[in-house]
Backbone as CSV, one residue per row, in Angstrom:
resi,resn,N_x,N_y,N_z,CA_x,CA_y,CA_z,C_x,C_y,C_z
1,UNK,-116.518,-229.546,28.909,-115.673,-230.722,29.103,-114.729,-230.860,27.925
2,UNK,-113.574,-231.248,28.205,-112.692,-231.536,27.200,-112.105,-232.977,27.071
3,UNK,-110.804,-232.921,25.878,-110.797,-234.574,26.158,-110.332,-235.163,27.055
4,UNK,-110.498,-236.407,27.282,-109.605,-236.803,28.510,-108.747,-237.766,27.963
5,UNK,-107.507,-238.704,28.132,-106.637,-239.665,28.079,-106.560,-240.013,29.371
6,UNK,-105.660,-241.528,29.199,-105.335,-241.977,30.437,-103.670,-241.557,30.741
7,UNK,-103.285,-241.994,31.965,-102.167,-241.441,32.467,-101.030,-242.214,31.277
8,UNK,-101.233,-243.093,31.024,-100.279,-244.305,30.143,-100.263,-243.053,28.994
9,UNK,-101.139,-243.075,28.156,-101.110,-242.478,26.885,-100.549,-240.710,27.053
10,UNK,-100.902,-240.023,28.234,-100.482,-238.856,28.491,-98.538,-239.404,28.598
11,UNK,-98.624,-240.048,29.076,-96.973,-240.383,29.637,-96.202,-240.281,27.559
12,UNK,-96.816,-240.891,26.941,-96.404,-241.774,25.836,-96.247,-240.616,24.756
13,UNK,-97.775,-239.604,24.833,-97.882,-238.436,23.896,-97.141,-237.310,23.895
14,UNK,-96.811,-236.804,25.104,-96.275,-235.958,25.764,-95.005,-235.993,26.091
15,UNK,-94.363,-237.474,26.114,-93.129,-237.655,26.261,-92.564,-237.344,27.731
16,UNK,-93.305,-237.638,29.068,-93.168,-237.592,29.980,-93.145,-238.507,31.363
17,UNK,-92.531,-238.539,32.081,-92.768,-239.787,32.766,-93.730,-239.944,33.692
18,UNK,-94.544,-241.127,34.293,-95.454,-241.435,34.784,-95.324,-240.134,36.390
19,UNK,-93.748,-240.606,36.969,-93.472,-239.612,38.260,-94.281,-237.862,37.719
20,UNK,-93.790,-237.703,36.854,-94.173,-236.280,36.510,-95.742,-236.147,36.864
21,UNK,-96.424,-237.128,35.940,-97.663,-237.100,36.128,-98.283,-237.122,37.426
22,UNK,-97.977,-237.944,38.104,-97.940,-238.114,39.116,-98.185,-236.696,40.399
23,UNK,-96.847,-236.198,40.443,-96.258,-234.929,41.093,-97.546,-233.914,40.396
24,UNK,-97.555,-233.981,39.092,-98.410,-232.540,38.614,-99.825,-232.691,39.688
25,UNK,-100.469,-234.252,39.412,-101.670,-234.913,40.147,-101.876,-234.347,41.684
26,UNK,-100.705,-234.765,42.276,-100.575,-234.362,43.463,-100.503,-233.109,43.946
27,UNK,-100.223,-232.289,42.885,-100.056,-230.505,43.260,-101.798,-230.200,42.852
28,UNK,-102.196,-230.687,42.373,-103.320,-230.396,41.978,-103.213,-229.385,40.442
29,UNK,-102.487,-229.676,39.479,-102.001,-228.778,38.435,-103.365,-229.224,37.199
30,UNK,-103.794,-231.047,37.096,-104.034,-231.459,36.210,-105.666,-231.965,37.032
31,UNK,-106.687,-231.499,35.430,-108.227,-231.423,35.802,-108.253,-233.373,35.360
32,UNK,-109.106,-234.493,36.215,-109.343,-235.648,36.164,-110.185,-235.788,36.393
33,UNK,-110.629,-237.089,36.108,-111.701,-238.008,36.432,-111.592,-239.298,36.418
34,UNK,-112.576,-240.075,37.559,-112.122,-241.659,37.420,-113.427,-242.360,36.678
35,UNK,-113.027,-242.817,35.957,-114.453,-243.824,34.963,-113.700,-245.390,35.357
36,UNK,-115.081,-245.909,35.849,-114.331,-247.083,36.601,-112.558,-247.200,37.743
37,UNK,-112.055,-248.395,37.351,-110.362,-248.396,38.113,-109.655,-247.252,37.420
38,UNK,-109.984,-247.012,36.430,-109.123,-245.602,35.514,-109.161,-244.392,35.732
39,UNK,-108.069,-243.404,35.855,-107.831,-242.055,35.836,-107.649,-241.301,34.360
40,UNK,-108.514,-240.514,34.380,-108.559,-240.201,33.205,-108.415,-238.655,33.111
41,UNK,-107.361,-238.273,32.526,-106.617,-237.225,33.198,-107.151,-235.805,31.267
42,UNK,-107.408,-234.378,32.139,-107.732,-233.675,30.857,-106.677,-233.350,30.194
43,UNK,-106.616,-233.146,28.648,-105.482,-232.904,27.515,-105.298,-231.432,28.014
44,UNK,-106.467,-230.502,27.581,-106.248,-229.163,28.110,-105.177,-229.139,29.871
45,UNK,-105.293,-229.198,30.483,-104.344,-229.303,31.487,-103.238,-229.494,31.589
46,UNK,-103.558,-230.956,30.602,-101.438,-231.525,30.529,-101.022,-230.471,29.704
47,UNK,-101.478,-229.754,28.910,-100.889,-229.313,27.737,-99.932,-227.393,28.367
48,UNK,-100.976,-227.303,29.388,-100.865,-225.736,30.018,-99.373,-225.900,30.558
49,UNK,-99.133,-227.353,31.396,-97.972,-227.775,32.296,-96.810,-227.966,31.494
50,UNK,-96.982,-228.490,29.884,-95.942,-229.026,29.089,-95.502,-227.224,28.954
51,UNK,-96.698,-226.604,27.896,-95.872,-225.471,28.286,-95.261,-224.446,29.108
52,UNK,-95.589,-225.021,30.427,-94.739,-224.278,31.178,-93.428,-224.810,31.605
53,UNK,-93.204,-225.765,30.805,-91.709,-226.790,31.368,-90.982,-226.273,30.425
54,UNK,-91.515,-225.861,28.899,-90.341,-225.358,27.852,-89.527,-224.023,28.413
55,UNK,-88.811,-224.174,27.639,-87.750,-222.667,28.276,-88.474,-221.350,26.840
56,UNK,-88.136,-220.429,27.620,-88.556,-218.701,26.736,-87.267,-218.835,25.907
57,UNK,-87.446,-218.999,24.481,-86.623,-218.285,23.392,-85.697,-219.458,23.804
58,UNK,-85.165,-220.496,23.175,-84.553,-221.362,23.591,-83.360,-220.965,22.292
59,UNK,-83.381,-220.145,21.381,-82.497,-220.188,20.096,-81.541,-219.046,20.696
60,UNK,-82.279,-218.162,21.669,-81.545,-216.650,22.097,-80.393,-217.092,23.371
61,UNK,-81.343,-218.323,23.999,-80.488,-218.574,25.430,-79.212,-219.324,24.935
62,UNK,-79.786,-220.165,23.904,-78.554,-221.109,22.841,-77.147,-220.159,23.060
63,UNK,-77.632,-219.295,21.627,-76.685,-218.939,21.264,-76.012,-217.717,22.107
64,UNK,-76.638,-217.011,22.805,-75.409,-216.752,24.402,-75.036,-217.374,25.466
65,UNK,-75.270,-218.390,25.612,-74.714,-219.709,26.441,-73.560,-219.845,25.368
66,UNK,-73.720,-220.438,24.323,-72.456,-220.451,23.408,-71.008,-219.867,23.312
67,UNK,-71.990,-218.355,23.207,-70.998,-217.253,23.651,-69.866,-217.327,24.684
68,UNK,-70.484,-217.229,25.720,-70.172,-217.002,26.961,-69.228,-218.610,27.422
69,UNK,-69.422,-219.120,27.046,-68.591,-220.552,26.848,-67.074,-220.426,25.720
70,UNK,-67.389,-220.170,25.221,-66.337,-219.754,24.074,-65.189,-218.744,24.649
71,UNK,-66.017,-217.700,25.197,-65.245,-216.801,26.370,-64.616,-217.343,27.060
72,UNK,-65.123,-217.430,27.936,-64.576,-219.082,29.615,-63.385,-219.586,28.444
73,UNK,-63.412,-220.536,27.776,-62.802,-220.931,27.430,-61.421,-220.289,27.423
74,UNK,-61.598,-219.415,26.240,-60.495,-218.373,26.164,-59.549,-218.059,27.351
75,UNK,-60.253,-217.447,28.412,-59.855,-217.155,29.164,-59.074,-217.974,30.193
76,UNK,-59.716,-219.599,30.513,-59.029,-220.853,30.587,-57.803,-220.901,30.070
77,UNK,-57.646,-220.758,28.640,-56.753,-220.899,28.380,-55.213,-220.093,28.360
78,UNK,-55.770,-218.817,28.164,-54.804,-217.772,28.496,-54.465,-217.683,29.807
79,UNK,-55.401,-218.408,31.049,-54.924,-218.363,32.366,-53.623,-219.553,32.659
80,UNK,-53.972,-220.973,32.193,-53.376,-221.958,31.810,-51.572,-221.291,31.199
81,UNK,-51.641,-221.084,30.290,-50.569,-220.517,29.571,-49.701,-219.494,30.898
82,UNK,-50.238,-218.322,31.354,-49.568,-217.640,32.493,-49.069,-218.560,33.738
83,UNK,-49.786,-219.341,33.930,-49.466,-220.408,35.113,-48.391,-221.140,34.522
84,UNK,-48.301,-221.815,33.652,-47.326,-222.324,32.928,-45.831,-221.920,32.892
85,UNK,-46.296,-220.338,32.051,-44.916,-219.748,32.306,-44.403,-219.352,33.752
86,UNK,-45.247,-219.319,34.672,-44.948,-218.470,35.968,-44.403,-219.687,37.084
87,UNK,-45.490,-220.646,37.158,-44.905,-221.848,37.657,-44.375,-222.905,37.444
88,UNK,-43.028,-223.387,37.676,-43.159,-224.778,37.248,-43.580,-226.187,37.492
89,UNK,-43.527,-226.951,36.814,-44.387,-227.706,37.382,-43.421,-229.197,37.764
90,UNK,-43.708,-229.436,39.232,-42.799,-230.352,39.600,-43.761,-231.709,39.797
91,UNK,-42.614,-232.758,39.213,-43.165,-233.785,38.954,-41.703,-235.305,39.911
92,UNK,-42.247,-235.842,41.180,-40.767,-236.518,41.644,-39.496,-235.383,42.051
93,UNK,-38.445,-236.184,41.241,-37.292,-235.303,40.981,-36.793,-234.688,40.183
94,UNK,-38.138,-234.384,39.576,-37.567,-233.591,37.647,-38.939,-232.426,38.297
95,UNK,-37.954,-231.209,37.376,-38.987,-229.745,37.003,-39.004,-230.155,36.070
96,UNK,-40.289,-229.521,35.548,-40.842,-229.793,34.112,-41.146,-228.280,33.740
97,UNK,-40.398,-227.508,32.487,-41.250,-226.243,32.168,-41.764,-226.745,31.000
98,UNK,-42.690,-225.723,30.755,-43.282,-226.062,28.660,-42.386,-224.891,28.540
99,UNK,-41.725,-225.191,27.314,-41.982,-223.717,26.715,-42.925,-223.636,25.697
100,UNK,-42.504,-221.996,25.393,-44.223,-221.727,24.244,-43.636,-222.351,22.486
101,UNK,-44.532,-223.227,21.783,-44.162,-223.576,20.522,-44.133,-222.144,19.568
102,UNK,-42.963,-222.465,19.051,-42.328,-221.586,18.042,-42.549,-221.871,16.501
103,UNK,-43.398,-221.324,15.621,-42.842,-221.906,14.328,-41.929,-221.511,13.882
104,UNK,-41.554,-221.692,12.700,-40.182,-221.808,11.924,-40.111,-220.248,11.848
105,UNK,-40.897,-219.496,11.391,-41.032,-217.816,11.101,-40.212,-217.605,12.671
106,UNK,-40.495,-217.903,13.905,-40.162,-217.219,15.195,-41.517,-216.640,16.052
107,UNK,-42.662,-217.031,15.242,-43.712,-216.654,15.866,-44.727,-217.291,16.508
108,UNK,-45.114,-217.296,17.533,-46.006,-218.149,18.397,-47.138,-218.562,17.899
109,UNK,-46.982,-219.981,18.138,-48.270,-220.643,17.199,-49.411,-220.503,17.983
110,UNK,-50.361,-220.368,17.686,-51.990,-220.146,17.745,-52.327,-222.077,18.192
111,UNK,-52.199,-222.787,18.737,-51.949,-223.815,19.721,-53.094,-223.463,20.614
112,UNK,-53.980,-224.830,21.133,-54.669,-224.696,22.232,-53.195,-224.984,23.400
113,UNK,-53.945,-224.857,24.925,-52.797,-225.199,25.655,-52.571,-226.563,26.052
114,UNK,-53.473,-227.328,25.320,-53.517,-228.958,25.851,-52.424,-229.444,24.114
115,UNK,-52.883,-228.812,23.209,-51.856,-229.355,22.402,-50.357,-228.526,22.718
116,UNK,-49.780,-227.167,23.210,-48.992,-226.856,23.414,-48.278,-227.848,24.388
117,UNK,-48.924,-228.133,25.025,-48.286,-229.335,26.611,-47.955,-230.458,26.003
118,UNK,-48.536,-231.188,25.025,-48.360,-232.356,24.510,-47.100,-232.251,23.301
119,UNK,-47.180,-231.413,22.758,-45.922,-230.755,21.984,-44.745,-230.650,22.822
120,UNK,-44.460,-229.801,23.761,-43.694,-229.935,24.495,-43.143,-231.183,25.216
121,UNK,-44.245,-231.902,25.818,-43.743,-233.313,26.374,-42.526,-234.092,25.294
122,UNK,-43.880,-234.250,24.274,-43.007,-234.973,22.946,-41.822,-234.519,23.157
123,UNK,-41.585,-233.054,22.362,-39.713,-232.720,22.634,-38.915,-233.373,23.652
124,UNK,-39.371,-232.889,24.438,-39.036,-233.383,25.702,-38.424,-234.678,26.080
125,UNK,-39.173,-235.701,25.873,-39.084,-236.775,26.027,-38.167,-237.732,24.244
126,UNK,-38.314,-236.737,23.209,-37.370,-237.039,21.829,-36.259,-236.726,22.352
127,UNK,-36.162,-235.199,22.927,-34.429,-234.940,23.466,-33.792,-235.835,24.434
128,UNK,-34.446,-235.962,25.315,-33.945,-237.452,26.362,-33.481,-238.656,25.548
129,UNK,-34.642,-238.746,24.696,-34.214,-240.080,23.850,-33.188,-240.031,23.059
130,UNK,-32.706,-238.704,22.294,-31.435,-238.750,21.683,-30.611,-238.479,22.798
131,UNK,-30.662,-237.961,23.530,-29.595,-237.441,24.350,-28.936,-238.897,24.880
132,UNK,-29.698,-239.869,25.657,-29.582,-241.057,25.947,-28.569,-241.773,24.225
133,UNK,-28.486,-241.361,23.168,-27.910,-241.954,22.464,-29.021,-242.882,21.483
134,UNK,-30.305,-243.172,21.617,-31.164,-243.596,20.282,-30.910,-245.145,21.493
135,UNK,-31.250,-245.500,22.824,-30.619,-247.012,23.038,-31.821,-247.701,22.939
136,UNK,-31.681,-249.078,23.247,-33.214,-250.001,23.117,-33.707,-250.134,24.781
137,UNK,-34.683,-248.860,24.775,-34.980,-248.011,26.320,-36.460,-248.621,26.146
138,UNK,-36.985,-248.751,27.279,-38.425,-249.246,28.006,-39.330,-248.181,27.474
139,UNK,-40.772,-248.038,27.555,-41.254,-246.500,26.798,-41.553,-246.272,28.855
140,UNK,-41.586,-247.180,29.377,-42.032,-246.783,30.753,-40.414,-245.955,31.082
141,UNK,-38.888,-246.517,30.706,-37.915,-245.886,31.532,-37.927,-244.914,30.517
142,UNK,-37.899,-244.372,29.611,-38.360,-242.971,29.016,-38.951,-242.193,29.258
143,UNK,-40.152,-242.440,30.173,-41.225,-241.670,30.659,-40.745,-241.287,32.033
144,UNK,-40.361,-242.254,32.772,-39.188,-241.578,34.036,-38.084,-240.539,33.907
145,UNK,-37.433,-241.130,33.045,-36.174,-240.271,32.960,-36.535,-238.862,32.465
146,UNK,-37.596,-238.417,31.300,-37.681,-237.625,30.943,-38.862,-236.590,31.332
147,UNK,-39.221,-237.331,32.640,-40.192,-236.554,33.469,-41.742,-236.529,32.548
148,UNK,-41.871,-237.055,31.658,-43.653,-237.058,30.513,-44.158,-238.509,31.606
149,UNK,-45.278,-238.234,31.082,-46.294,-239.544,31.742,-46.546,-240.268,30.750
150,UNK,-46.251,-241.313,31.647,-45.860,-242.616,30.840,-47.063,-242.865,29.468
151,UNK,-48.620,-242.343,29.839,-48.959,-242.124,28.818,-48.847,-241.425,27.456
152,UNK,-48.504,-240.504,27.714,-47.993,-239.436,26.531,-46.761,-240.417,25.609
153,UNK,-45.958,-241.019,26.629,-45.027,-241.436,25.830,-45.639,-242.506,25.088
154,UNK,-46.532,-243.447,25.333,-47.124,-244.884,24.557,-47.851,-244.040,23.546
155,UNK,-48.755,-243.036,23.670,-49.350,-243.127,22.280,-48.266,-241.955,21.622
156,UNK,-47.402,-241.710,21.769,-46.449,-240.511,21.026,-45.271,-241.227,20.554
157,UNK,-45.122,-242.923,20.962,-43.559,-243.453,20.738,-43.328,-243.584,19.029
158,UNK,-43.638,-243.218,18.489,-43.580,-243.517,17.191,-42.753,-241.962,16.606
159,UNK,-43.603,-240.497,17.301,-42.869,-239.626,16.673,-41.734,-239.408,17.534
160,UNK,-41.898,-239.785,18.895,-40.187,-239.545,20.050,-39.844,-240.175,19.276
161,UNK,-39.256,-241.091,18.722,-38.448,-242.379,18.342,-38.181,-241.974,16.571
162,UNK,-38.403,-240.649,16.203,-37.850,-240.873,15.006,-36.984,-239.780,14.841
């Protein structure tokens, strides 16, 4: 015989919920006994089930899940970028292209493609604004005219506008 606990304290030690207990009970996974109204469930048992819920090598699966995410990514993004250049993207009655950010050298900046898009908008929506002449414009009729969403323009009006 080994020890026994009750279902409460198995739930509490183990860090598991009562349903679990429950379900294991019902499969017949976990050795019990009733002493009086109480179920009194064996440690040896719960303990066989906990370890079979952990995962094998959880540091190995980590860090190539990681991997392989990092990849995806990449590849997201370099797909993003081809679509970009290949399609444009219509928005109403305005095309919208990005182009690719340039630094000062002439060489393509190393940019995710969510900050490349937001870079671009900005321009975008600064050239409208000078082009328009610098006037005292709505940030909503800025965001029309210059085809950006109207969000981009509220949290960006500070660098369009200088």
């Amino acid at each position: 015989m080994g020890n026994y606990i009750t279902i409460k304290q198995a739930c509490e030690h183990y860090n598991v919920t009562r349903k679990t207990i429950y379900n294991w009970r019902s499969k017949g996974l976990l050795r019990e006994k009733n002493e009086g109204r109480s179920v009194l469930l064996e440690v040896e048992s719960i303990e066989v089930q906990i370890t079979h819920k952990l995962p094998i090598a959880p540091s190995k699966n980590v860090d190539k899940l990681t991997q392989e995410i990092h990849e995806l990514k990449e590849k997201i993004d370099n797909l993003e970028e081809l679509i970009t250049q290949l399609l444009p993207i219509n928005k109403g009655a305005c095309t919208q292209t990005v182009a690719k950010p340039v630094d000062p050298m002439g060489k393509v900046t190393n940019k995710t493609h969510y900050e490349k898009r937001t870079q671009a908008a900005i321009d975008k929506a600064r050239t409208t604004f000078r082009e328009l002449g610098m006037p005292n414009i709505t940030k909503k009729e800025l965001a029309e005219r210059s085809c950006v969403s109207r969000g981009t323009v509220q949290k960006y009006w500070e660098q369009i506008t200088q």
